[in-house]
C-alpha positions as CSV (number, residue, x, y, z in Angstrom):
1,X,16.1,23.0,10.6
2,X,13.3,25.1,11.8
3,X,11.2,25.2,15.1
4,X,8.0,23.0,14.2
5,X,5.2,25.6,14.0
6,X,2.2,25.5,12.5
7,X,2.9,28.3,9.6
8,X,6.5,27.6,9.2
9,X,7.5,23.7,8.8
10,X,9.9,23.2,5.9
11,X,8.5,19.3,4.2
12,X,9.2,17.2,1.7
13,X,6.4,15.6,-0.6
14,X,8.1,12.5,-1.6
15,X,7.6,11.4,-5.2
16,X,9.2,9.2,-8.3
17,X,10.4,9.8,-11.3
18,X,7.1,9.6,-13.3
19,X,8.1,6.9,-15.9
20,X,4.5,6.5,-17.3
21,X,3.8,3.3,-15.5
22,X,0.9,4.3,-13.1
23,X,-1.5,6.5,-14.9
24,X,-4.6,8.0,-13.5
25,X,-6.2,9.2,-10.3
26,X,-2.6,9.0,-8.0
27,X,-0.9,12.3,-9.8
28,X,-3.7,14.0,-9.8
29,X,-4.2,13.5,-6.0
30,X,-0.8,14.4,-5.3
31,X,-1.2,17.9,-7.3
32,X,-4.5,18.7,-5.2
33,X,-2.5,17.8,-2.0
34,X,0.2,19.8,-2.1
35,X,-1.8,22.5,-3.0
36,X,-4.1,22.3,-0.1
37,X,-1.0,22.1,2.1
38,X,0.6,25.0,0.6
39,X,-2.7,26.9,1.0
40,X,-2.6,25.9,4.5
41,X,0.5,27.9,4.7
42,X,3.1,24.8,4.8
43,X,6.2,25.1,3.0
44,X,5.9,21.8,1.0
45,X,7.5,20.8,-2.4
46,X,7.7,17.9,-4.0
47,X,11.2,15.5,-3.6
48,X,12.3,12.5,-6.3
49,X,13.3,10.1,-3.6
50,X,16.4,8.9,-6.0
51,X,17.2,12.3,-6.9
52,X,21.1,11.9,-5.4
53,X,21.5,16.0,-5.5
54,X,18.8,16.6,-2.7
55,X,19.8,17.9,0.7
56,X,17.2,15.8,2.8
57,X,17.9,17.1,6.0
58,X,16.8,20.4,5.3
59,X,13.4,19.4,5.8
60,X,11.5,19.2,9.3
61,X,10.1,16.0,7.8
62,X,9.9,14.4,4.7
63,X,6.5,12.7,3.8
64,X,6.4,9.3,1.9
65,X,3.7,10.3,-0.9
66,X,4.3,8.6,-3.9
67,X,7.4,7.0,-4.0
68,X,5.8,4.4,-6.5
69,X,8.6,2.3,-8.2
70,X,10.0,1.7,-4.5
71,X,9.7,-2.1,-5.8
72,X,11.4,-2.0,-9.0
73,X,14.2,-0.2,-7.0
74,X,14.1,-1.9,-3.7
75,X,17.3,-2.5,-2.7
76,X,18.5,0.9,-3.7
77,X,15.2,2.4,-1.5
78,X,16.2,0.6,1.3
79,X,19.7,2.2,0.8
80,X,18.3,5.3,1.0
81,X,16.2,4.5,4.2
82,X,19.9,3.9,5.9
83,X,20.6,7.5,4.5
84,X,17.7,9.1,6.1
85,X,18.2,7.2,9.2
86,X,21.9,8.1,9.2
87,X,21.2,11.7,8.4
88,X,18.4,11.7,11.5
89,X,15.5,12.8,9.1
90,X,12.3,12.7,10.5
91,X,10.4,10.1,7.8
92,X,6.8,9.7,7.9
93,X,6.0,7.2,7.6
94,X,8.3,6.0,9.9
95,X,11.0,4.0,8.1
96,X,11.1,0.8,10.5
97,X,7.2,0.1,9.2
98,X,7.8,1.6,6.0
99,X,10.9,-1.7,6.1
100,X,9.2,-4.0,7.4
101,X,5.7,-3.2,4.8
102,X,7.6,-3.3,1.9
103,X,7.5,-6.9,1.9
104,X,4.4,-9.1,2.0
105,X,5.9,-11.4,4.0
106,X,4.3,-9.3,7.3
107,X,1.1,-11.0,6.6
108,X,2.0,-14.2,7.9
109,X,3.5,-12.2,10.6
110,X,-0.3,-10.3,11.1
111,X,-1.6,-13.9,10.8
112,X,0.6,-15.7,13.7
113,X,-0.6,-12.7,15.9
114,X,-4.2,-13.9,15.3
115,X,-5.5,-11.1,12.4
116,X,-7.8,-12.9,9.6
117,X,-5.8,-12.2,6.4
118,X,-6.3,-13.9,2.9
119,X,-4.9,-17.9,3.3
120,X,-1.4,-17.2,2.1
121,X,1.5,-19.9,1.6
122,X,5.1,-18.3,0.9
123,X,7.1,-19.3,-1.9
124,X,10.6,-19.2,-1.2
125,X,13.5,-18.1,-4.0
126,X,14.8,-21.2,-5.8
127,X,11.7,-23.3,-4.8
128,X,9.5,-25.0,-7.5
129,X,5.9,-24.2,-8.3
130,X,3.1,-26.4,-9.0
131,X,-0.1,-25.2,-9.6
132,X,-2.6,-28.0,-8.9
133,X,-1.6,-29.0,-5.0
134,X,-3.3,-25.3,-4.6
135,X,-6.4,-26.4,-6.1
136,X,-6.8,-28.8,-4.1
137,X,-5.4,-27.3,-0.4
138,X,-8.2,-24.5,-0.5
139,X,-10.9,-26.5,-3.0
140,X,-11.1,-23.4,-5.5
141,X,-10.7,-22.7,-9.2
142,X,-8.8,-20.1,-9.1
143,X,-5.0,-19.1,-7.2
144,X,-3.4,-15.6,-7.4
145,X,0.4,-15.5,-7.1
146,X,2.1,-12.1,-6.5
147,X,6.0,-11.2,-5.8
148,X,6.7,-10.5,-1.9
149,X,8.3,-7.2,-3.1
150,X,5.4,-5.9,-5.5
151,X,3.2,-3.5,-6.2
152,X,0.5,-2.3,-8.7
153,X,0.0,-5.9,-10.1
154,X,3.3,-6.3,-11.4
155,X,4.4,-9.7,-12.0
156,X,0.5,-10.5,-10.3
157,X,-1.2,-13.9,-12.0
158,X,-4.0,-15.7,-11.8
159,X,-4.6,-19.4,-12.2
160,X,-7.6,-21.2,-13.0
161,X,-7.8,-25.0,-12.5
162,X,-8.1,-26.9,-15.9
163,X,-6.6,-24.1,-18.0
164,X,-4.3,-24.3,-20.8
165,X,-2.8,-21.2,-19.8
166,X,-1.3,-23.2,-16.3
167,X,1.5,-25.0,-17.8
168,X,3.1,-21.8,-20.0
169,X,2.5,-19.8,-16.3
170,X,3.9,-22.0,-14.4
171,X,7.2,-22.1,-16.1
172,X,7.3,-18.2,-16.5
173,X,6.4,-18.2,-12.2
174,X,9.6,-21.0,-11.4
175,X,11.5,-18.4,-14.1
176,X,10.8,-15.8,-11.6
177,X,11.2,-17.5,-8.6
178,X,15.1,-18.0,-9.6
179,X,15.0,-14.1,-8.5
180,X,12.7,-13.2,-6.2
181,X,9.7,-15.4,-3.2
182,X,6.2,-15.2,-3.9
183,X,2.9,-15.6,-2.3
184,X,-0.3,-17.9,-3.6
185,X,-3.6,-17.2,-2.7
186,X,-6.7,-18.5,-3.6
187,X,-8.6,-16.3,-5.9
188,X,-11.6,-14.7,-3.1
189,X,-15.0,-14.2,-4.8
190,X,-15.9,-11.7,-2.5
191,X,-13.8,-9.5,-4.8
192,X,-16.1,-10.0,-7.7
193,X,-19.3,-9.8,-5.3
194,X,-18.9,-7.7,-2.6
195,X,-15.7,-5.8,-3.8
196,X,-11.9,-4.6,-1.9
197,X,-12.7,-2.3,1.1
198,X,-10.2,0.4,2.0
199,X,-10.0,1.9,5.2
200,X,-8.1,5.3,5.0
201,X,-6.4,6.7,8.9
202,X,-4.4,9.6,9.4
203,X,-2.4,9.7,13.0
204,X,-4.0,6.5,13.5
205,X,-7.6,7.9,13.1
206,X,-10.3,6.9,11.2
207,X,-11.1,9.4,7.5
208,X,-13.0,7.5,5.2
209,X,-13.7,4.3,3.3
210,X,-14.1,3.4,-0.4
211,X,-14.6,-0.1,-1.8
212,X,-13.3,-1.1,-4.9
213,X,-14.6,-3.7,-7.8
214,X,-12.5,-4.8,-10.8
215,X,-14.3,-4.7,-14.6
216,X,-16.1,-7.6,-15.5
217,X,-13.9,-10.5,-16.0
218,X,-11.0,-9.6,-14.4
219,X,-9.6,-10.1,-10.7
220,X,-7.6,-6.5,-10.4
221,X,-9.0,-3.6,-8.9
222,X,-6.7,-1.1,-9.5
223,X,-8.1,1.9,-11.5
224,X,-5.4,1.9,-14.1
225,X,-7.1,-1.5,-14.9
226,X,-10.5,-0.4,-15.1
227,X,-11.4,-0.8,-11.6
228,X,-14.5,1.4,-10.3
229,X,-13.5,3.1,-6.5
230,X,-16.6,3.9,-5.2
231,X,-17.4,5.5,-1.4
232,X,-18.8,3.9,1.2
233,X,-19.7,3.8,4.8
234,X,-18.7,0.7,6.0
235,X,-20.2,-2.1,8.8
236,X,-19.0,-1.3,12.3
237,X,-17.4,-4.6,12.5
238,X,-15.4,-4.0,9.6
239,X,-13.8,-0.7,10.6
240,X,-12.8,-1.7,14.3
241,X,-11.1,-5.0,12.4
242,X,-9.6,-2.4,10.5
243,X,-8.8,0.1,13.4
244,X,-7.2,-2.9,15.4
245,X,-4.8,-3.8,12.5
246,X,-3.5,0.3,12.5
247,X,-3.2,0.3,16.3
248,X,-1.2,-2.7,16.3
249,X,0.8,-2.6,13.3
250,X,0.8,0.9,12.4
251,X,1.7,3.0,15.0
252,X,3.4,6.8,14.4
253,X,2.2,6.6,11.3
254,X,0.7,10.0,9.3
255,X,-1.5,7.8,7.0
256,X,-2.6,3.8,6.8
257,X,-4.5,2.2,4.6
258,X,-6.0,-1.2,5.0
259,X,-7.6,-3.5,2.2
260,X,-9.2,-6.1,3.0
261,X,-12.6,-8.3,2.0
262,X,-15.6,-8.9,3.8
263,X,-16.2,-12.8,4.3
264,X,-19.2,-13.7,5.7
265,X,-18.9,-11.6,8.5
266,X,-15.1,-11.8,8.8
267,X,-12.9,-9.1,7.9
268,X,-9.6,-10.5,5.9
269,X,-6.6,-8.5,5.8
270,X,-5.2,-8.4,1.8
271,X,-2.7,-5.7,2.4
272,X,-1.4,-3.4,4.8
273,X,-0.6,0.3,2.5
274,X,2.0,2.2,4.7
275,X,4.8,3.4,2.1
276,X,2.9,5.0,-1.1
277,X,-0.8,3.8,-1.2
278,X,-3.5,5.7,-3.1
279,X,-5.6,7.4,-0.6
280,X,-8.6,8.7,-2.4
281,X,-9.0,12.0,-1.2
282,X,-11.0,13.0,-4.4
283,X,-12.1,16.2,-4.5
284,X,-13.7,15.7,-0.5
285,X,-12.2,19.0,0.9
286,X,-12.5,17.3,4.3
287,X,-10.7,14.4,3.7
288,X,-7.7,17.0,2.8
289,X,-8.8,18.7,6.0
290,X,-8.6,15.2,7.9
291,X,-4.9,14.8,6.4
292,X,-4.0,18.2,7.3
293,X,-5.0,18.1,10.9
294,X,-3.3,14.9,11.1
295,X,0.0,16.4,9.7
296,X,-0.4,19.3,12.1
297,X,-1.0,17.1,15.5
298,X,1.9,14.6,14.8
299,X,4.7,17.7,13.5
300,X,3.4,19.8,16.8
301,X,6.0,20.3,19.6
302,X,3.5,20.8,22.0
């Protein structure tokens, strides 16, 4: 491998197999950044994480971009986690908090250390689901249930008390839960109100913020979805909750993101984004300057 410089580091821009599943802003981004890094003088190129045929120790360090169907292929990612580890590849992220964020079940685990975080209970595989104990435990209309290995909304639903939709849902979830644990939440107004704030760090430092706000009527913000991203400069109190949850639970790591909602005064944790998360670098050339500087500190030998 070569000596870590600042003009001749040999990376890897990990991708997926672009299946048409996540359209939008996230290609895009990854086309402007590997650009910006290559105009930086970096020898990057993009990698297919399941490509078998690629030779991933010939890289300084392979970077975790946008490996987005890690969750529709997880046991086979983790596989090839082993491999890097095996192979002594440098992974940023770093692959034991790239394991250990791949599933959601780390919130309870932020939670237990004394972090705010949505009210989550876990579902366990081969349990049964009922949806109206929920109802009642937080007093709310409305319960979100997600896969603890998930991403994008997949396999995402939303419950609303009194529905006829609850009983055809309900057997689809304990369907489901034959094969994989989920989490329920209760559905947080805030979304519809104040929106999902996302705190983007690079080496652990602080780059910029965006909220996001689902369309009118429904309860996902992701831009594929109709979801509007729109930048922001957040309370104090929000970021240092934020900056708190990547010291502790994010440390080495090139980029974090953390979503979370602002509840009358209280930052709540929704998810930590350590493995491929969307981080909105627009066209802001000094957000991509923020990244790059980053890149540079944490690949210096000095």
């Amino acid at each position: 491998m070569h000596q870590l410089g600042t003009d001749i580091l040999k990376l890897a821009l990990v991708t997926y197999e672009d299946e048409g599943k996540y359209p939008g802003e996230g290609a895009k981004e990854d086309t402007r950044l590997i650009r910006y890094l290559q105009q930086r003088g970096l020898d990057v190129k993009f990698e297919i994480w399941t490509r078998k045929e690629v030779n991933w120790q010939q890289y300084d360090a392979i970077i975790l971009k946008s490996p987005w169907d890690y969750f529709d292929k997880i046991e086979l990612f983790r596989k090839w986690l082993d491999i890097l580890d095996q192979e002594n590849v440098r992974v940023l992220n770093p692959t034991p908090v790239v394991r250990w964020n791949t599933d959601k079940r780390y919130l309870l685990e932020v939670e237990e250390l004394g972090y705010a975080i949505v009210p989550t209970i876990l579902l366990e595989m081969n349990t049964t689901f009922e949806a109206a104990p929920y109802f009642k435990t937080w007093e709310t209309n409305s319960i979100i249930l997600k896969p603890v290995v998930s991403g994008g909304a997949k396999n995402t639903f939303q419950l609303t008390r009194n529905s006829t939709s609850i009983a055809p849902i309900e057997k689809k979830i304990n369907k489901l839960l034959q094969e994989e644990a989920f989490l329920v939440q209760p559905f947080m107004p805030e979304i519809q109100t104040d929106g999902e704030w996302s705190f983007l760090f690079f080496n652990g430092q602080f780059s910029h913020c965006i909220r996001k706000v689902p369309r009118e009527g429904d309860f996902r913000v992701q831009h594929y979805f109709g979801g509007a991203i729109i930048s922001a400069e957040p309370p104090l109190f929000l970021l240092h909750s934020a900056q708190q949850l990547v010291n502790n639970f994010a440390r080495g790591c090139l980029y974090a993101r953390v979503d979370g909602l602002n509840q009358n005064g209280t930052f709540r944790l929704m998810e930590l984004e350590l493995i491929e998360p969307l981080l909105y670098l627009q066209d802001n050339e000094k957000l991509y300057q923020n990244y790059y500087q980053a890149l540079r500190q944490m690949l210096s030998p000095n």
